[in-house]
PDB file of N, CA, C and O in Angstrom:
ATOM      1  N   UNK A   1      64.857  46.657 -29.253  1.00  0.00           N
ATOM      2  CA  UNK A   1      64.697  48.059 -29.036  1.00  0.00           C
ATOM      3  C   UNK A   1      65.977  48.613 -28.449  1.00  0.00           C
ATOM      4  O   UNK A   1      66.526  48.117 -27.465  1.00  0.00           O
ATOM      5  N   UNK A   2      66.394  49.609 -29.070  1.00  0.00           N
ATOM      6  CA  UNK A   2      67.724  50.571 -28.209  1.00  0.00           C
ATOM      7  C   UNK A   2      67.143  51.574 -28.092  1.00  0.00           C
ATOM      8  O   UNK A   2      66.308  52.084 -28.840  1.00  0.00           O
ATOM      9  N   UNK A   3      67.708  52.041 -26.786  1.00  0.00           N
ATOM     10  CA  UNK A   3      66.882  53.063 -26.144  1.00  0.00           C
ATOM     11  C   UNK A   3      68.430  54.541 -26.028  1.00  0.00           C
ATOM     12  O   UNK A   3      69.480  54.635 -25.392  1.00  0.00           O
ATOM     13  N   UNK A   4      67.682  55.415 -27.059  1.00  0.00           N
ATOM     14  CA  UNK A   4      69.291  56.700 -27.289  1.00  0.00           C
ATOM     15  C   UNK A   4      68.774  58.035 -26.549  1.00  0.00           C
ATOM     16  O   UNK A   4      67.856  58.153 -25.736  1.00  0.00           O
ATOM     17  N   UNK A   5      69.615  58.969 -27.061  1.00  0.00           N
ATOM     18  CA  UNK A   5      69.071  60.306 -26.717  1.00  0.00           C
ATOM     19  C   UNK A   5      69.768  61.190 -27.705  1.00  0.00           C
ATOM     20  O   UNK A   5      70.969  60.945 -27.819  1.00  0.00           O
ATOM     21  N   UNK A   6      69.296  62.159 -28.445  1.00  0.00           N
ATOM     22  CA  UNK A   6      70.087  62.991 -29.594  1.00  0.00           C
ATOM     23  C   UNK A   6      70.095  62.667 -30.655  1.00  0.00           C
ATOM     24  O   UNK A   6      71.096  63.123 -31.208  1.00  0.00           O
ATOM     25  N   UNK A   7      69.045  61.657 -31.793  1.00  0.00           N
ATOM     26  CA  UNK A   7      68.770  61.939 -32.780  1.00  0.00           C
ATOM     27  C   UNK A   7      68.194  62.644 -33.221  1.00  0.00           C
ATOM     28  O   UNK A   7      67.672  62.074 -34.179  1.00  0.00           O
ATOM     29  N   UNK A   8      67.813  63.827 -33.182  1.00  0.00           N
ATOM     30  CA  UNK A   8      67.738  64.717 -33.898  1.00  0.00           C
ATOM     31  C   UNK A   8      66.388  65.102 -33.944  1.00  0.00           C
ATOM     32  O   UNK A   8      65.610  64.742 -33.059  1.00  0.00           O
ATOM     33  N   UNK A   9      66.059  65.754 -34.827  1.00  0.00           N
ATOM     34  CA  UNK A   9      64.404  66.531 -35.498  1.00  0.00           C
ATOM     35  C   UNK A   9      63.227  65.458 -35.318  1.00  0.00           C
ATOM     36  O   UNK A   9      63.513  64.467 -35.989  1.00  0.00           O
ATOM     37  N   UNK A  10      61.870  65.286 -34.577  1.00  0.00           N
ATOM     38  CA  UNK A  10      61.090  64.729 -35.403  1.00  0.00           C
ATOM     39  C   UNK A  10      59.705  65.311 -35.989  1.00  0.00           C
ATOM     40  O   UNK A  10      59.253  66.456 -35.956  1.00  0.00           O
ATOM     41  N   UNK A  11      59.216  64.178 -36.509  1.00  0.00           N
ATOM     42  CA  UNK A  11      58.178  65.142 -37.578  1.00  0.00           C
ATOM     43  C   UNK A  11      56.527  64.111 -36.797  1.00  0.00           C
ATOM     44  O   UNK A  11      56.458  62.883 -36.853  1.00  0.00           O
ATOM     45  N   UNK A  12      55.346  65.068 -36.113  1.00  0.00           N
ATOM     46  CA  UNK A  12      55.991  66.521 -36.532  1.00  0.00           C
ATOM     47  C   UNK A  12      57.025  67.233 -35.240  1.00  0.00           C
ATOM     48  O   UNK A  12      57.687  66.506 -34.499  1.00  0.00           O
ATOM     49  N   UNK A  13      57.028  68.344 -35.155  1.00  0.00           N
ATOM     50  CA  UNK A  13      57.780  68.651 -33.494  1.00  0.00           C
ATOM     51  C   UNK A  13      57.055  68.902 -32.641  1.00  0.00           C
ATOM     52  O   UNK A  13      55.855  68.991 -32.900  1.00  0.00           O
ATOM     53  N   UNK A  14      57.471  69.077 -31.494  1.00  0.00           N
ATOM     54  CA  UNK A  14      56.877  68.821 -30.452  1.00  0.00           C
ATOM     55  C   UNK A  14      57.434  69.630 -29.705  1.00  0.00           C
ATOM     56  O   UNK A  14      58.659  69.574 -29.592  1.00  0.00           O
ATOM     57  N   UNK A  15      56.657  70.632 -28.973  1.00  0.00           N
ATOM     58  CA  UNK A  15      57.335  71.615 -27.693  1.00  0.00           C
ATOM     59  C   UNK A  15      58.244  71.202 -26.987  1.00  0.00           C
ATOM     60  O   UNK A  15      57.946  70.058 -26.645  1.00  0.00           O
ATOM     61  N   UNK A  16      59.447  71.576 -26.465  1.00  0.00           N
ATOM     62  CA  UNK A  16      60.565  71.091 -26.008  1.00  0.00           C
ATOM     63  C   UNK A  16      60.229  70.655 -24.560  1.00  0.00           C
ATOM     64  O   UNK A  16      59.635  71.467 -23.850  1.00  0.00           O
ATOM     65  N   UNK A  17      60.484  69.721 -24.179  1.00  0.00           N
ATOM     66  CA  UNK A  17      60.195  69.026 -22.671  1.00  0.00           C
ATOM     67  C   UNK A  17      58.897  68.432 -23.036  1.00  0.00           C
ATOM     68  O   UNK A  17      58.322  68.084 -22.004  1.00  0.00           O
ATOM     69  N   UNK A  18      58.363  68.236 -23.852  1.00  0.00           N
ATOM     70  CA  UNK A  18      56.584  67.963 -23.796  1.00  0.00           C
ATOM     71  C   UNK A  18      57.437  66.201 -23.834  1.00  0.00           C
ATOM     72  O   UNK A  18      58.623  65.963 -24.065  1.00  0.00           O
ATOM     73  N   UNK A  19      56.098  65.029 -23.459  1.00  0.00           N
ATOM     74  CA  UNK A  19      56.481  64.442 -23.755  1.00  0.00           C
ATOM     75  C   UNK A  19      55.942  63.695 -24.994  1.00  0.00           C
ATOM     76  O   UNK A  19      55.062  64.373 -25.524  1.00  0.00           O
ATOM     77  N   UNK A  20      56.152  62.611 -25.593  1.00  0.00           N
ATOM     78  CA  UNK A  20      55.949  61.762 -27.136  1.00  0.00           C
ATOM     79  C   UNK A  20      54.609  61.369 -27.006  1.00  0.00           C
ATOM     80  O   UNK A  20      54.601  60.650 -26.007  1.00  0.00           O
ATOM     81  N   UNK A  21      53.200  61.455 -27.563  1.00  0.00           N
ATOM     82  CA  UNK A  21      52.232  61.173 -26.850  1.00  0.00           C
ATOM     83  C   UNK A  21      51.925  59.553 -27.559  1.00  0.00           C
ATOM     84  O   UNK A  21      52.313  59.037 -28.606  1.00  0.00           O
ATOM     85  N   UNK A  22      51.252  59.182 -26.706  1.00  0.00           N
ATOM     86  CA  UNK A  22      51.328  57.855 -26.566  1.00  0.00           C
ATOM     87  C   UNK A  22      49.981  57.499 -27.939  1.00  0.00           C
ATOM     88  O   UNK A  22      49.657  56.317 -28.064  1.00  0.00           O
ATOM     89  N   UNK A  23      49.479  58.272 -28.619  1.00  0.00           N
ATOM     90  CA  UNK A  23      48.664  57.694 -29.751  1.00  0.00           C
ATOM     91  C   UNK A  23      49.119  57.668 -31.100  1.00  0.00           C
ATOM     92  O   UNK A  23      48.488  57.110 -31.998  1.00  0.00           O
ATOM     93  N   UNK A  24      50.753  58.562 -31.340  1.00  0.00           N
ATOM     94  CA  UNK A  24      50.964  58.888 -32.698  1.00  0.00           C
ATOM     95  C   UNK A  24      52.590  58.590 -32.394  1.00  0.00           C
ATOM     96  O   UNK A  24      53.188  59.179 -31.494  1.00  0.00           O
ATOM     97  N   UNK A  25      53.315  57.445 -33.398  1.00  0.00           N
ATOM     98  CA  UNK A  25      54.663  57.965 -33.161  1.00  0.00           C
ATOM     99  C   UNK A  25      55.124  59.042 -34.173  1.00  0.00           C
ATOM    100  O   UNK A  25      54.671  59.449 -35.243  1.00  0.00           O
ATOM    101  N   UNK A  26      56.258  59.360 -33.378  1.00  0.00           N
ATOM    102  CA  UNK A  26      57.276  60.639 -33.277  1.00  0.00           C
ATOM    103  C   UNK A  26      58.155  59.761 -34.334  1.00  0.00           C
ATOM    104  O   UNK A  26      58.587  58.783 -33.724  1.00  0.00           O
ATOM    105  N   UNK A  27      58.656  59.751 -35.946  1.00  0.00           N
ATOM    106  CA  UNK A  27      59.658  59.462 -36.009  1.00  0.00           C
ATOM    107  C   UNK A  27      60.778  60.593 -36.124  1.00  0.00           C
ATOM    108  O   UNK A  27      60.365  61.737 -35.931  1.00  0.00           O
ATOM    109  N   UNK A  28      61.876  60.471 -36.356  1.00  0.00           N
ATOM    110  CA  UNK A  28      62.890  61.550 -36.452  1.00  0.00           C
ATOM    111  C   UNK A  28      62.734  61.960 -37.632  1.00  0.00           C
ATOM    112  O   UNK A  28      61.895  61.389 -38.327  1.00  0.00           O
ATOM    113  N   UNK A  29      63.503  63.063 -38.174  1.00  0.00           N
ATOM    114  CA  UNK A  29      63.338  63.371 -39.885  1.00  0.00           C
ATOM    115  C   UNK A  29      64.626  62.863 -40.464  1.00  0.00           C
ATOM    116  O   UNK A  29      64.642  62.834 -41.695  1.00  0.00           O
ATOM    117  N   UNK A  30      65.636  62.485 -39.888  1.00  0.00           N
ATOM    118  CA  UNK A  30      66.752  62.138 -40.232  1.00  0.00           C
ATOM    119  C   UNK A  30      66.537  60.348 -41.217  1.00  0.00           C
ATOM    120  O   UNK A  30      65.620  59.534 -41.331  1.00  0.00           O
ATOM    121  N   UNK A  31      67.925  60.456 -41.717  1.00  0.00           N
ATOM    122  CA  UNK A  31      67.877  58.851 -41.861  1.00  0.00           C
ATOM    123  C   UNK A  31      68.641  58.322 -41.056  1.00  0.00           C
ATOM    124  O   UNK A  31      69.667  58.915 -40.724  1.00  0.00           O
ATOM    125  N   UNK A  32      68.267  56.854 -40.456  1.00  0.00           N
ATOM    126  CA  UNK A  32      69.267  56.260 -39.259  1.00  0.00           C
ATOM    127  C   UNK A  32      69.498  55.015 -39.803  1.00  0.00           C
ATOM    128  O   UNK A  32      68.672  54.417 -40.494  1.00  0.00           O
ATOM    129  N   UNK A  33      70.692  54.568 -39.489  1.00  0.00           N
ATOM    130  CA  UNK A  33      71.096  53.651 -39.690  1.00  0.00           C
ATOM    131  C   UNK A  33      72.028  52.788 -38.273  1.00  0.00           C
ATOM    132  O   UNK A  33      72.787  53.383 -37.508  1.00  0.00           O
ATOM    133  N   UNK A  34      71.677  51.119 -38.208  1.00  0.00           N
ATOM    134  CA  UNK A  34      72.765  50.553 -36.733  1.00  0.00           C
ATOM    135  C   UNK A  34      73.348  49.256 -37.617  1.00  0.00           C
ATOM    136  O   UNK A  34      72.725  48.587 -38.442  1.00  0.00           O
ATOM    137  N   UNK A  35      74.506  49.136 -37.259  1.00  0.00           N
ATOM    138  CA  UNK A  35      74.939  47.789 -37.654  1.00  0.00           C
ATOM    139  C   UNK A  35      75.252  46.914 -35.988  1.00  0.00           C
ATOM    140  O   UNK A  35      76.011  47.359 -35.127  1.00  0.00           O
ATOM    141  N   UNK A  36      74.692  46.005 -35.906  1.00  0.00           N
ATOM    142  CA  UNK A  36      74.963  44.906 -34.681  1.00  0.00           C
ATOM    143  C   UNK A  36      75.912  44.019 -35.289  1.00  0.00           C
ATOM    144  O   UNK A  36      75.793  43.278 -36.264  1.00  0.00           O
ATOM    145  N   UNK A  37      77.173  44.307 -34.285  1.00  0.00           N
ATOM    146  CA  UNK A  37      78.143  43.028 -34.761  1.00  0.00           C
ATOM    147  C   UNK A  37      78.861  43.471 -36.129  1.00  0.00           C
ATOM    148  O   UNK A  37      79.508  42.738 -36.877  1.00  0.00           O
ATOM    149  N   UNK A  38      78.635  44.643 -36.259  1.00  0.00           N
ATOM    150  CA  UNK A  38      78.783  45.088 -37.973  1.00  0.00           C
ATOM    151  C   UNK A  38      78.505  44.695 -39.136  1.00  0.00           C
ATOM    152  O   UNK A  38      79.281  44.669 -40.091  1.00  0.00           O
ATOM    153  N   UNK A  39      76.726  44.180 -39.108  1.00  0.00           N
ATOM    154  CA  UNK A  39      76.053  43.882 -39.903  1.00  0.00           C
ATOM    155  C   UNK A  39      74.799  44.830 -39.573  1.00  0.00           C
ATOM    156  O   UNK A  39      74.307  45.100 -38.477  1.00  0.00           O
ATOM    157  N   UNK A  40      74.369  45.327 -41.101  1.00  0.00           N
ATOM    158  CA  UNK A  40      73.253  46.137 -41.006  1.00  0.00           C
ATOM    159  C   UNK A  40      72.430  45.773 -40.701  1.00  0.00           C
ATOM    160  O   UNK A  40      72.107  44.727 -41.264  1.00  0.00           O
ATOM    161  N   UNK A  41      71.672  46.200 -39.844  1.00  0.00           N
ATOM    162  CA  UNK A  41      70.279  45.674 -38.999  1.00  0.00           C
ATOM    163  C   UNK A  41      69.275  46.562 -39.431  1.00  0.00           C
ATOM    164  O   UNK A  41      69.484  47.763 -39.601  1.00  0.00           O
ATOM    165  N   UNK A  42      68.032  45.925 -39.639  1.00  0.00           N
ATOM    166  CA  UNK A  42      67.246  46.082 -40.867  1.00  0.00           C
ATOM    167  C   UNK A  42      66.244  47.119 -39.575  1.00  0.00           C
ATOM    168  O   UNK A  42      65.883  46.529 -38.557  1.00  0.00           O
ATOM    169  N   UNK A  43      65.824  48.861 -39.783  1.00  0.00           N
ATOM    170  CA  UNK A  43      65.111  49.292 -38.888  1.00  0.00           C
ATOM    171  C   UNK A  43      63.396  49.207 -39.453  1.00  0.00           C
ATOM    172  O   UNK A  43      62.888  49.019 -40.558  1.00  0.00           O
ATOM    173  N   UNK A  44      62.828  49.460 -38.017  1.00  0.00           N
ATOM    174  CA  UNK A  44      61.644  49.510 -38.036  1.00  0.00           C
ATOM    175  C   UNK A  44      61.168  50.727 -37.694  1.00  0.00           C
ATOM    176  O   UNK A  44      60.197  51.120 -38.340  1.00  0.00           O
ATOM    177  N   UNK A  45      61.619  51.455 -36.807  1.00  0.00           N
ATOM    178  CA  UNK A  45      60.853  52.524 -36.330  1.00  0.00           C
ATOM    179  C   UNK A  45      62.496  53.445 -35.440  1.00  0.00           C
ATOM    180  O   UNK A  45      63.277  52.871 -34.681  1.00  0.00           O
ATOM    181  N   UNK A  46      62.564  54.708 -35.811  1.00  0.00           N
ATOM    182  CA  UNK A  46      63.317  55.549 -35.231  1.00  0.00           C
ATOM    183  C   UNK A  46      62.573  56.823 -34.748  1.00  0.00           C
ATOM    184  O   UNK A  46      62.011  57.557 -35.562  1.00  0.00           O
ATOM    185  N   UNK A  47      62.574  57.029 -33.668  1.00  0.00           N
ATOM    186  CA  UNK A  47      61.901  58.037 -33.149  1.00  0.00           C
ATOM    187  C   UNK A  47      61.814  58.243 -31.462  1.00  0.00           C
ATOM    188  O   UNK A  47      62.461  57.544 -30.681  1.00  0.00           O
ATOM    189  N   UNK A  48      60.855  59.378 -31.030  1.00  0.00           N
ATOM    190  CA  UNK A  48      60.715  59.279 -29.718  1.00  0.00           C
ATOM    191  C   UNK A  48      59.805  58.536 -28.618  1.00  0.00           C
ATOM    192  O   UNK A  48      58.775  59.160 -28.362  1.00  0.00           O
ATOM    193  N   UNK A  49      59.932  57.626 -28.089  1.00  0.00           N
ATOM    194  CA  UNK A  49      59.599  56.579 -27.065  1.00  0.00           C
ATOM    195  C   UNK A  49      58.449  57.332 -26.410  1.00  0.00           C
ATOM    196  O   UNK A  49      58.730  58.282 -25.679  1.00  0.00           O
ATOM    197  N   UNK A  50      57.277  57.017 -26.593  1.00  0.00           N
ATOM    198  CA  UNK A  50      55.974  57.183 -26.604  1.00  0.00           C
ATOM    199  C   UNK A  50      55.945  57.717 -25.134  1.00  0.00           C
ATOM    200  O   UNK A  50      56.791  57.253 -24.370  1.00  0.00           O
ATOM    201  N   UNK A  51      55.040  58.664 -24.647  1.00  0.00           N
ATOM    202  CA  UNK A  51      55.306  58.946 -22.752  1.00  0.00           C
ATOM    203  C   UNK A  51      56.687  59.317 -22.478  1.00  0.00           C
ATOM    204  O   UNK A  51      57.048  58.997 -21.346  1.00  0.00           O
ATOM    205  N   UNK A  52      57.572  59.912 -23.205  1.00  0.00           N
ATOM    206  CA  UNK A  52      58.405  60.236 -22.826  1.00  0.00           C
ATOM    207  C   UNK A  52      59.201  61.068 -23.365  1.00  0.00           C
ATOM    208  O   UNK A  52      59.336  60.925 -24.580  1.00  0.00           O
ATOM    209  N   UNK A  53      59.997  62.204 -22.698  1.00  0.00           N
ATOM    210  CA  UNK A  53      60.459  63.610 -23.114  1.00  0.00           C
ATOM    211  C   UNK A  53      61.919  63.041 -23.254  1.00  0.00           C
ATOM    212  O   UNK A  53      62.592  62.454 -22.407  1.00  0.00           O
ATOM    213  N   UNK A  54      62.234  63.380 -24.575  1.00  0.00           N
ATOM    214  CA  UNK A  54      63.726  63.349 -24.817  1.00  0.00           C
ATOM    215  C   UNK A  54      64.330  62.388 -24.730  1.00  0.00           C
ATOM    216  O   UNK A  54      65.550  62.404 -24.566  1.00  0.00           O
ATOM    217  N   UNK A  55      63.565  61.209 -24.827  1.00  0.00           N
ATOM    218  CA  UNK A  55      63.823  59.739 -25.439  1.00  0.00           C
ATOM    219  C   UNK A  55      63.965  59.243 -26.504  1.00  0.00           C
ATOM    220  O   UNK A  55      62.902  59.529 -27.056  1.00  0.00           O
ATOM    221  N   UNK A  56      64.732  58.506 -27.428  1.00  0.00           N
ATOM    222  CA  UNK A  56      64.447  57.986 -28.588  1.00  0.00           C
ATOM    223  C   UNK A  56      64.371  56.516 -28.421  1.00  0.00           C
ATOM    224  O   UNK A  56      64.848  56.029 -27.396  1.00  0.00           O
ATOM    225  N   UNK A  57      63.615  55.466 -29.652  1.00  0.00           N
ATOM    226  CA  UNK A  57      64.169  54.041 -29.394  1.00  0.00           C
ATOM    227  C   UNK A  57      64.063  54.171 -31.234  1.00  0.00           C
ATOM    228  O   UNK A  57      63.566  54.940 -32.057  1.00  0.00           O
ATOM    229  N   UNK A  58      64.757  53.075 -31.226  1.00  0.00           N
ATOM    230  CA  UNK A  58      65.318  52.438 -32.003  1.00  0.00           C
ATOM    231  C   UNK A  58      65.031  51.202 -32.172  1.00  0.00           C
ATOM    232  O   UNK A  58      65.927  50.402 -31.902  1.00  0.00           O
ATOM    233  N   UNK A  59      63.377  50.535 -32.790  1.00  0.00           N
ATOM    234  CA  UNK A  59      63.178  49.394 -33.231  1.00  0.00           C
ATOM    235  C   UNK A  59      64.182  48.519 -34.072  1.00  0.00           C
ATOM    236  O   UNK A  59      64.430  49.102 -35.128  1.00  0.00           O
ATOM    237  N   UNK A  60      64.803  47.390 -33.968  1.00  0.00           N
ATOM    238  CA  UNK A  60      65.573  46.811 -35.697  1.00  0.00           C
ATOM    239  C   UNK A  60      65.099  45.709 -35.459  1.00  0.00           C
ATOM    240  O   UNK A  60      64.223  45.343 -34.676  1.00  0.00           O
ATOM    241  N   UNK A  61      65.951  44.997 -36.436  1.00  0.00           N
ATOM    242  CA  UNK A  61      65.466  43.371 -36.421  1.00  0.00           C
ATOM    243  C   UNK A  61      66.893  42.807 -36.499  1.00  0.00           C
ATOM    244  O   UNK A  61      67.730  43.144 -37.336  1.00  0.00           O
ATOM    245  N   UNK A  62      67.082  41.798 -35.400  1.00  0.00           N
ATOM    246  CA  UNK A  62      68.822  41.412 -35.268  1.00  0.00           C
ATOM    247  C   UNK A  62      68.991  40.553 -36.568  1.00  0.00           C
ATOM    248  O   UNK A  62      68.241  39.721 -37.079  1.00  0.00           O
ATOM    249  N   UNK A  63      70.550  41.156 -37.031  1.00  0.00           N
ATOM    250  CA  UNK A  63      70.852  40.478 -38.512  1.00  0.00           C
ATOM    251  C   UNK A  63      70.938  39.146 -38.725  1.00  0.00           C
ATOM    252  O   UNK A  63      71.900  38.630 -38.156  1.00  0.00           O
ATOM    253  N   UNK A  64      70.156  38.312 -39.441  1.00  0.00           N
ATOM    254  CA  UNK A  64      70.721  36.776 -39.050  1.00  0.00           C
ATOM    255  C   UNK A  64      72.364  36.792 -39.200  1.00  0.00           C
ATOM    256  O   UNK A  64      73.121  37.667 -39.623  1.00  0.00           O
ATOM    257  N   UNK A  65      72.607  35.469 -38.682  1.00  0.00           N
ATOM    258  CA  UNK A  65      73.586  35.188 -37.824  1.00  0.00           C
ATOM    259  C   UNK A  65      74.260  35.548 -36.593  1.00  0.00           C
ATOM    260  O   UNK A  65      75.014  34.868 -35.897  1.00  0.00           O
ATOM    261  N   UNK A  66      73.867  36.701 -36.455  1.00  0.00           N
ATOM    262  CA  UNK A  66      74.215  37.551 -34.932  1.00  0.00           C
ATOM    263  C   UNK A  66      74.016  36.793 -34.215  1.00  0.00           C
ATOM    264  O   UNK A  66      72.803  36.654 -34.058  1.00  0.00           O
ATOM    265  N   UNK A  67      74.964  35.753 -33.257  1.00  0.00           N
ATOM    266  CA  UNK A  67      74.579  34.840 -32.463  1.00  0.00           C
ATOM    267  C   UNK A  67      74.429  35.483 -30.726  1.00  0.00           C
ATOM    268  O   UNK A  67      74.910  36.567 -30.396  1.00  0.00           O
ATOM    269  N   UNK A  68      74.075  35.051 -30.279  1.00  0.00           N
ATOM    270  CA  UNK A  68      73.537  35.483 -28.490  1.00  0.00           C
ATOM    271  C   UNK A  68      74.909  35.831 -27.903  1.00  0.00           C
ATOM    272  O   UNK A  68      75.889  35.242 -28.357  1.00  0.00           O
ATOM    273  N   UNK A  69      75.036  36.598 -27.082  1.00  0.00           N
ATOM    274  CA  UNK A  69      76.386  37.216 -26.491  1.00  0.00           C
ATOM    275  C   UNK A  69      75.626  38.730 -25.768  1.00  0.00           C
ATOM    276  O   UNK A  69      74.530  39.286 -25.847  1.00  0.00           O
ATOM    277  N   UNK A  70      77.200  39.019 -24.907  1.00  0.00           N
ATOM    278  CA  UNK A  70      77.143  39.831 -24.188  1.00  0.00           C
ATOM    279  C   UNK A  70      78.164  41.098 -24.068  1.00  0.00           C
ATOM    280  O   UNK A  70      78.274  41.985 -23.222  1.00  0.00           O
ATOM    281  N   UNK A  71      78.754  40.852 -25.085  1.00  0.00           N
ATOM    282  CA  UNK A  71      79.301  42.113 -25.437  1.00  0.00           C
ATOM    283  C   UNK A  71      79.363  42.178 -27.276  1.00  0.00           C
ATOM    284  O   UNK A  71      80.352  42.312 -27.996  1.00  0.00           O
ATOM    285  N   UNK A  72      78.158  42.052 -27.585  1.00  0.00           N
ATOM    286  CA  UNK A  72      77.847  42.398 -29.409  1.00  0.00           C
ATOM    287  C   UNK A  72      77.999  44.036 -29.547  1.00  0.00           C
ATOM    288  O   UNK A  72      77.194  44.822 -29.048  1.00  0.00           O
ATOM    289  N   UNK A  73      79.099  44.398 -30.266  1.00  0.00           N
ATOM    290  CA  UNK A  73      78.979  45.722 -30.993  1.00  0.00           C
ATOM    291  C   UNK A  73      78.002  46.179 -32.121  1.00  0.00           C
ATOM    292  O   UNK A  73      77.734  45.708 -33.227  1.00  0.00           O
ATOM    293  N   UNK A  74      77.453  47.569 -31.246  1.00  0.00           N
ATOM    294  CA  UNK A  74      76.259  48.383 -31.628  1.00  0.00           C
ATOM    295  C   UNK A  74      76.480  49.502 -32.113  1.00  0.00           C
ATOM    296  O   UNK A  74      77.103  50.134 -31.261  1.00  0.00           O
ATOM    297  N   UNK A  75      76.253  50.369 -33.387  1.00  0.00           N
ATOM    298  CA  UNK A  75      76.741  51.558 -33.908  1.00  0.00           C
ATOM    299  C   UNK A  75      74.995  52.476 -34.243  1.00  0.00           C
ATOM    300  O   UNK A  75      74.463  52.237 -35.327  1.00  0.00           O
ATOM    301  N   UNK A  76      74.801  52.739 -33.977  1.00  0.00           N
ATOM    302  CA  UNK A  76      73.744  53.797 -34.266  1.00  0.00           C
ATOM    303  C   UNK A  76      74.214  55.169 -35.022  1.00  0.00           C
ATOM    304  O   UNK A  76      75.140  55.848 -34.578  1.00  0.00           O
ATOM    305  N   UNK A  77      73.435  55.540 -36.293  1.00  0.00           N
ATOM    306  CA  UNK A  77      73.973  56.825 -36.982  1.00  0.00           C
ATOM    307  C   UNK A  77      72.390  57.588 -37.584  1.00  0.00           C
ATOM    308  O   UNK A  77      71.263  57.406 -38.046  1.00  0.00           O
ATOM    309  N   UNK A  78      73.124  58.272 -37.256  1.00  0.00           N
ATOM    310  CA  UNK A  78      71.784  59.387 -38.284  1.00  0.00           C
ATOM    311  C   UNK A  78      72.441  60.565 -39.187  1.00  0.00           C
ATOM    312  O   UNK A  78      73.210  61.442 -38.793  1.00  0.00           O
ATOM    313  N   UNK A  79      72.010  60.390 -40.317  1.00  0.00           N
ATOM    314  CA  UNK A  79      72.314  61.013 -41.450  1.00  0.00           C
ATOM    315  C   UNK A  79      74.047  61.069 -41.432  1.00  0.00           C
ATOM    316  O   UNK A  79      74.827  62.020 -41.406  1.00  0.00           O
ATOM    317  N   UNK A  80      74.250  59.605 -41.458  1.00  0.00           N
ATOM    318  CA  UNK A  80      75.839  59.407 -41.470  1.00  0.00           C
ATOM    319  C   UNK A  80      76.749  59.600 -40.220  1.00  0.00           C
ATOM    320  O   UNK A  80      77.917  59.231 -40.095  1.00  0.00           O
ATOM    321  N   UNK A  81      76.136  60.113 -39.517  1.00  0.00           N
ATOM    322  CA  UNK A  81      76.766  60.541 -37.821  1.00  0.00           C
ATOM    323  C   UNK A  81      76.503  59.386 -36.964  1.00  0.00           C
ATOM    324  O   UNK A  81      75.434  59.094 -36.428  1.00  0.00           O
ATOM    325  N   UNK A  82      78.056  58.526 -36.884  1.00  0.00           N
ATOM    326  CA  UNK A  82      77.429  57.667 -35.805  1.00  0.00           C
ATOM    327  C   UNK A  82      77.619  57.943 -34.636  1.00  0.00           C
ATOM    328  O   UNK A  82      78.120  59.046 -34.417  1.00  0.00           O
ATOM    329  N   UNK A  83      77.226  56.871 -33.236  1.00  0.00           N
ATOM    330  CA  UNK A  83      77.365  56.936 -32.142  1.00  0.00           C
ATOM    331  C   UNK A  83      78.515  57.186 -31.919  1.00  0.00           C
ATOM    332  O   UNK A  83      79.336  56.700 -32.697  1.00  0.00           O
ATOM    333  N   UNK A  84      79.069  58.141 -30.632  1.00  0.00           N
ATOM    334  CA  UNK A  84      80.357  57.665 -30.318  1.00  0.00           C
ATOM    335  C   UNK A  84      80.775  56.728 -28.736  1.00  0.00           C
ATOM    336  O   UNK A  84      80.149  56.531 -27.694  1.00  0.00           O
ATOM    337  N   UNK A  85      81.842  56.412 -29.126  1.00  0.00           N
ATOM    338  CA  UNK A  85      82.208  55.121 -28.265  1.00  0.00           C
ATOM    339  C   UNK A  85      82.330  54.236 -28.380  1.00  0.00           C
ATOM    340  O   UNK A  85      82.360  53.997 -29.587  1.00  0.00           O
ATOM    341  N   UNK A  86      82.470  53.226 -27.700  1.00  0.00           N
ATOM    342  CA  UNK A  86      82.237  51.577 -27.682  1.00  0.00           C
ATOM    343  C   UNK A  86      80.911  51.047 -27.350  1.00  0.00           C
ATOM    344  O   UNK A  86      80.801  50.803 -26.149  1.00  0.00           O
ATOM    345  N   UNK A  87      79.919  50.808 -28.026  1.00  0.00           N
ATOM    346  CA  UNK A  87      78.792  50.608 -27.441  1.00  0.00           C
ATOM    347  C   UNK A  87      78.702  49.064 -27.674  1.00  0.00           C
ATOM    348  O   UNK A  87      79.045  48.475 -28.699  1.00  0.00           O
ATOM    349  N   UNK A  88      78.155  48.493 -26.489  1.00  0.00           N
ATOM    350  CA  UNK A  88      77.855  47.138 -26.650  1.00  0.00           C
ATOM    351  C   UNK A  88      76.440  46.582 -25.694  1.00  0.00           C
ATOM    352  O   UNK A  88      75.877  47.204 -24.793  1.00  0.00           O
ATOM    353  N   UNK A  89      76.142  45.352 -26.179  1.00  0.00           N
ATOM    354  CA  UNK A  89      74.567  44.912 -25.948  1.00  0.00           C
ATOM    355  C   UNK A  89      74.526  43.440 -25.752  1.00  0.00           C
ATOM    356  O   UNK A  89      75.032  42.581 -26.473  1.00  0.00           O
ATOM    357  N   UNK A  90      73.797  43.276 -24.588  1.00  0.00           N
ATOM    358  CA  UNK A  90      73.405  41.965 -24.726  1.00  0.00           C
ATOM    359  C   UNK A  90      72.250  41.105 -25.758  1.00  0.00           C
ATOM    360  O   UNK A  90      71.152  41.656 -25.686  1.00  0.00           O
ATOM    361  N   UNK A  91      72.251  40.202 -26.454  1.00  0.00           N
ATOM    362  CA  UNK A  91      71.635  39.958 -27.622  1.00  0.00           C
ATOM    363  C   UNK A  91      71.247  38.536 -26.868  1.00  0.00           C
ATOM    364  O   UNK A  91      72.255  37.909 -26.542  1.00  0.00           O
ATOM    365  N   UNK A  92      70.098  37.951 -26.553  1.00  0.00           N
ATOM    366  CA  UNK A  92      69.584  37.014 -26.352  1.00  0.00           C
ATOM    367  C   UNK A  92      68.525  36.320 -27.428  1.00  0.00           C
ATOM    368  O   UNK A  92      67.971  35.257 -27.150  1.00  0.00           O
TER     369      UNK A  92
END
């Protein structure tokens, strides 16, 4: 799970500050895409983090071979817009 903030639209919307209710997920309307290590990591769920206002997570599944480390590079994008920065993750 990566836990963001600022992907975008989800469906359906939701009053601004309300929070994600915990029986239905929120996904975004966008398409998202993360590569770990700069391999595409296969998603499961993009959207807003259930009980919570102005959260997103980011389910994937780590790419095989991605071996365990502590500074693995993480790119998160939606509709072609990726993260900016250096983002990195511990992968156990």
């Amino acid at each position: 799970m990566i836990y963001t903030v600022g992907l975008g639209p989800i469906t359906p919307p939701l009053k601004s500050g309300d929070p994600a209710p915990l029986t239905n997920l929120e996904p975004i309307t966008g398409t998202a895409a993360v590569t770990i290590g700069g391999v595409p990591a296969e998603i499961k769920f993009a959207g807003l983090t259930p009980a919570y206002s102005g959260l997103y997570q980011v389910n994937v599944v780590v790419p095989a071979g991605i071996t365990a480390g502590n500074q693995i590079p993480v790119t998160v994008a939606v509709n072609g817009r990726a993260s900016a920065g250096n983002i990195v993750m511990a992968i156990q």
